[in-house]
N, C-alpha and C positions, 0 to 999 in steps of 0.2 A: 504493500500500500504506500501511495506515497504520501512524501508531508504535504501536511495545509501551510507550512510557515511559504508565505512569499517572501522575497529580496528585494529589497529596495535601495535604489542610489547609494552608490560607492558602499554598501554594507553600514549605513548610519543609524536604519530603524530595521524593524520588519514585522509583520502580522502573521498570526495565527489564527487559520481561520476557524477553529473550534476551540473555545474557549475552556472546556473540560480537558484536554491534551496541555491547554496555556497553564492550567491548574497543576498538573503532573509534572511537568517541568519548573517549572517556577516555585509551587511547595504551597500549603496554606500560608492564606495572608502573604503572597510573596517571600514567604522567607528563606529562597534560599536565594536572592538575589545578592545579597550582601557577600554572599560564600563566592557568588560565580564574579563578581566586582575585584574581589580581595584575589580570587586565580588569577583572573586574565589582566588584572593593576587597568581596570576602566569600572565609569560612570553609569549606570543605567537607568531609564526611568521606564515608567509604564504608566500607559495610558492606553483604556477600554483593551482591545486585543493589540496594541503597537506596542514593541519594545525598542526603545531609540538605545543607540550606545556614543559616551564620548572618552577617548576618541572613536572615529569608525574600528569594527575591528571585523575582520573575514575569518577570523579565530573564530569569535562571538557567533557569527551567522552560523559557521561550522558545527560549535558546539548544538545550538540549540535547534540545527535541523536535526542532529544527531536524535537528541532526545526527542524531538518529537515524532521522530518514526518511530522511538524503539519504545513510545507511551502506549502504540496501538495495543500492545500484546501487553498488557498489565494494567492492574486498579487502581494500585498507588502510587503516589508522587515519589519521586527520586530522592534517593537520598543523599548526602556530602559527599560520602566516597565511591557513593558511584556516580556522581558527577565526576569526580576528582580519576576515577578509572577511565572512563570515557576520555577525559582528556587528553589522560597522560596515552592514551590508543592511537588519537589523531592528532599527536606528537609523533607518530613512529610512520613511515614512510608506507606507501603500498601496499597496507596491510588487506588481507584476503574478505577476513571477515568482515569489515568496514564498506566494503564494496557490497556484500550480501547485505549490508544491514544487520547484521548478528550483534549481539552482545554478550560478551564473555560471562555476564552472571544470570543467565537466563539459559545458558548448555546444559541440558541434564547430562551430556555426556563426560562434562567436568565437573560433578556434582556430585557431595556427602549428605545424605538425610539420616539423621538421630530425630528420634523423640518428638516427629513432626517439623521440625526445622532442619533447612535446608541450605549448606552453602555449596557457594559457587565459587568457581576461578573467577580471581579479581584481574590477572593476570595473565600474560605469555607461560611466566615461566610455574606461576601456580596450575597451568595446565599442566604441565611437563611432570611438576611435582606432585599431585592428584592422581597422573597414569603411573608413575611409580610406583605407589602408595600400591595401588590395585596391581602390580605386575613382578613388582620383583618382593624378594624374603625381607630384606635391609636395604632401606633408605636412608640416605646422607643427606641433610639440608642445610647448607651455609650460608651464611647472607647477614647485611644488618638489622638489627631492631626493626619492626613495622611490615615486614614484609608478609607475613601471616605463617611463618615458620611451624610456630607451635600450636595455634589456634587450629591450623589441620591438619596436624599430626592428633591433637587430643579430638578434633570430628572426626576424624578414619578412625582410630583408636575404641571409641566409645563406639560407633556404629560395627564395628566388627563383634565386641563386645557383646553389645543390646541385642544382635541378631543371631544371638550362637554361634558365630564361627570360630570364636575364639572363648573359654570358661576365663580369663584371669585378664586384666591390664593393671602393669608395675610401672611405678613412674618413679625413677631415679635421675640421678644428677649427682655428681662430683661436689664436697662442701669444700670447699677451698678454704672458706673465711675461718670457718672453725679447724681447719687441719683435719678432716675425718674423724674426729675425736669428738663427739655430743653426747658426753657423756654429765659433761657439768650441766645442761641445760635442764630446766624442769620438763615433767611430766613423760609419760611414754615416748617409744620412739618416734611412733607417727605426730607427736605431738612437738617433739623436737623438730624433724624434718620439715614441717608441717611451714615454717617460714619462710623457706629456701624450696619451697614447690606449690610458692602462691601463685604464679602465673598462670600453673598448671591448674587449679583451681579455678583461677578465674576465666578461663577459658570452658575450663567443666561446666560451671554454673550458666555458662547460657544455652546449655544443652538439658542440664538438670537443674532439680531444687537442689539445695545442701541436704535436706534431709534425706533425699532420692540416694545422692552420694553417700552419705553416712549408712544407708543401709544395704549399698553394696561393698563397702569396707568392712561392715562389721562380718557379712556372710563372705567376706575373701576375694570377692569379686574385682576389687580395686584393690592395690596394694600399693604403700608408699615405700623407699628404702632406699636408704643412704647408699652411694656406687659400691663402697667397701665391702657391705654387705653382701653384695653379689658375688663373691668368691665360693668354689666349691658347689654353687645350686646347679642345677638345671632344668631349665626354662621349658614346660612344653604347653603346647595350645593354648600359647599366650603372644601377646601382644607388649612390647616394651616401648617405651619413649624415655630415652635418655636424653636430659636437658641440657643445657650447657654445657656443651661437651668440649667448647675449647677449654675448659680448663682440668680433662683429664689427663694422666700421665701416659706415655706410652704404653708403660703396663696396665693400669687400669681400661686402655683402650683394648687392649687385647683380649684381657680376663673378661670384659661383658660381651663384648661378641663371639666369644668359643662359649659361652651358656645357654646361645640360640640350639634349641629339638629342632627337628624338621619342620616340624607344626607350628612353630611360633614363628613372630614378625619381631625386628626391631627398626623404629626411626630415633634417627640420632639428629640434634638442632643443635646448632652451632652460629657464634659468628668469632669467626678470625682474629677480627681488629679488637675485640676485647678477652684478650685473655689475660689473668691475675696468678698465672702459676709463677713461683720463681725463676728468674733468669736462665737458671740452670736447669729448670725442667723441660723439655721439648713437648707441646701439644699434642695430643694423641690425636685429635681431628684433625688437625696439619698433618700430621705423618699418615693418618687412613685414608685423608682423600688422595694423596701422592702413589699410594703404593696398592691400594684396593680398586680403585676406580674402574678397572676390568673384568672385575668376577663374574661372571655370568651369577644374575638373581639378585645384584648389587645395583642400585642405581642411586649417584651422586646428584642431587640440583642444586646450583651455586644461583643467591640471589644475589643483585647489587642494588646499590642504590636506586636506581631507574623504576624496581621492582616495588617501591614501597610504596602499599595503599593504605595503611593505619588513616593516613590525613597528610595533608598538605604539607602542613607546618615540620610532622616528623620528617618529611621529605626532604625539608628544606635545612634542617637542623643538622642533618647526616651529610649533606651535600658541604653544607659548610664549614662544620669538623672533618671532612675528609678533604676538602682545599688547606684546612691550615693544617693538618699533617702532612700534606706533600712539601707545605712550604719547608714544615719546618725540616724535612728530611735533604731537602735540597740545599738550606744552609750549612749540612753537618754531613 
């Protein structure tokens, strides 16, 4: 179908001709006007179905034909970051699906559904990392903050879980801060850990209630555990997501991936540029994606900045710490 938005003169205004499509794009009471001003650094106003822009911008016109093709197949108005996904799409050159009209959070074929909710590839390379998830035993994800690393490693995770194919999901992580040593900390193990695998939680929670959660921990169904403790087990017909994994040791990298049964799955999330092990220790994620990344059943996805749909602002945050680390590497 194609859009109602018409074009007008040098890309300055344009009209929509179906004011309920004007709604989906734009958000109740205009609010997402303010969000699409602060991206593209212009002016807008709106008046009946016209939306003027200053300056002119052919970005502007781009984006909001975008959306108003892709309002046909949906009820609700657009949200921040998928404005902010859309964009960052018709930022990237002759891309296929852009020409169809597609949109990457509307492919049920790059699609996790838990518990009635449903996500989608924000992204190129969350496609990539989505077909892995379903294709190979061990997945590698590196990249920085905001990219949706863990978020769907814990939707794959929990959805393999809820539907039987897997009895157990173990959520471990490397404590660096404390030295593997939680022993001074109050209360049970999980209750120590329990700080150093909030993420992972808050990523649970918008698939379950807490209480959903707490009463798959209590019958074993989820399980939390320090990396340490992974020594000597063996892992079967489960499902593992090791967290931060730049800051395991190369032994530690070794010892949880030899506890994978044939049955089980593990995804490992990682980013690089922050690791907190001493000097003297070498990352075990640096060393696996170097020296694993051909095993047949293994599949590595490296994100980068370019990758990151959290929001805007993280995008722009990472972008700008990673200019002044070049500089400063450049001085030295």
């Amino acid at each position: 179908m194609e859009s109602n938005i018409k074009e007008k003169h040098l890309a300055n205004y344009l009209y929509f001709g179906d004011i309920g499509e004007m709604e989906k794009v734009l958000g109740a009471n205009d609010r997402n006007i303010s969000y699409i001003e602060l991206l593209l650094g212009i002016e807008i106003s709106v008046k009946g179905n016209m939306v003027a822009f200053n300056p002119p911008s052919d970005m502007a016109i781009r984006l909001l034909e975008r959306l108003s093709k892709l309002s046909h197949s949906r009820n609700e108005e657009f949200s921040q970051s998928e404005i902010f996904m859309e964009y960052q799409l018709l930022s990237e050159p002759k891309l296929k699906d852009l020409e169809e009209g597609k949109s990457l959070f509307s492919d049920k074929e790059y699609s996790i559904s838990v518990n009635s909710r449903c996500v989608f590839a924000k992204s190129r390379v969350q496609k990539k990392y989505i077909t892995s998830l379903f294709e190979n035993q061990i997945t590698f994800s590196e990249g920085p903050a905001g990219t949706g690393k863990t978020f769907i490693a814990i939707a794959y995770a929990l959805m393999q879980l809820m539907t039987g194919k897997k009895n157990k999901l173990v959520l471990t992580r490397p404590v660096v801060e404390a030295g593997e040593s939680l022993g001074f900390l109050p209360g049970d193990l999980s209750q120590k850990l329990n700080p150093y695998l909030k993420p992972l939680y808050d990523s649970m929670e918008y698939f379950l209630t807490p209480s959903q959660i707490r009463k798959l921990e209590e019958t074993g169904a989820i399980e939390i555990s320090p990396l340490a403790y992974m020594r000597g087990r063996s892992l079967n017909r489960s499902i593992v997501i090791l967290d931060e994994a730049q800051n395991t040791t190369r032994g530690q990298m070794k010892m949880f991936l030899t506890r994978l049964g044939e049955d089980s799955k593990a995804i490992i999330t990682g980013d690089s540029s922050q690791i907190d092990l001493p000097s003297r220790d070498k990352s075990g994620l640096v060393e696996a994606l170097s020296i694993l990344h051909d095993i047949s059943g293994l599949g590595v996805i490296r994100f980068s900045q370019a990758d990151v749909v959290r929001s805007r602002i993280v995008k722009a945050i990472i972008s700008r710490y990673s200019e002044e680390e070049g500089d400063v590497q450049r001085k030295y």
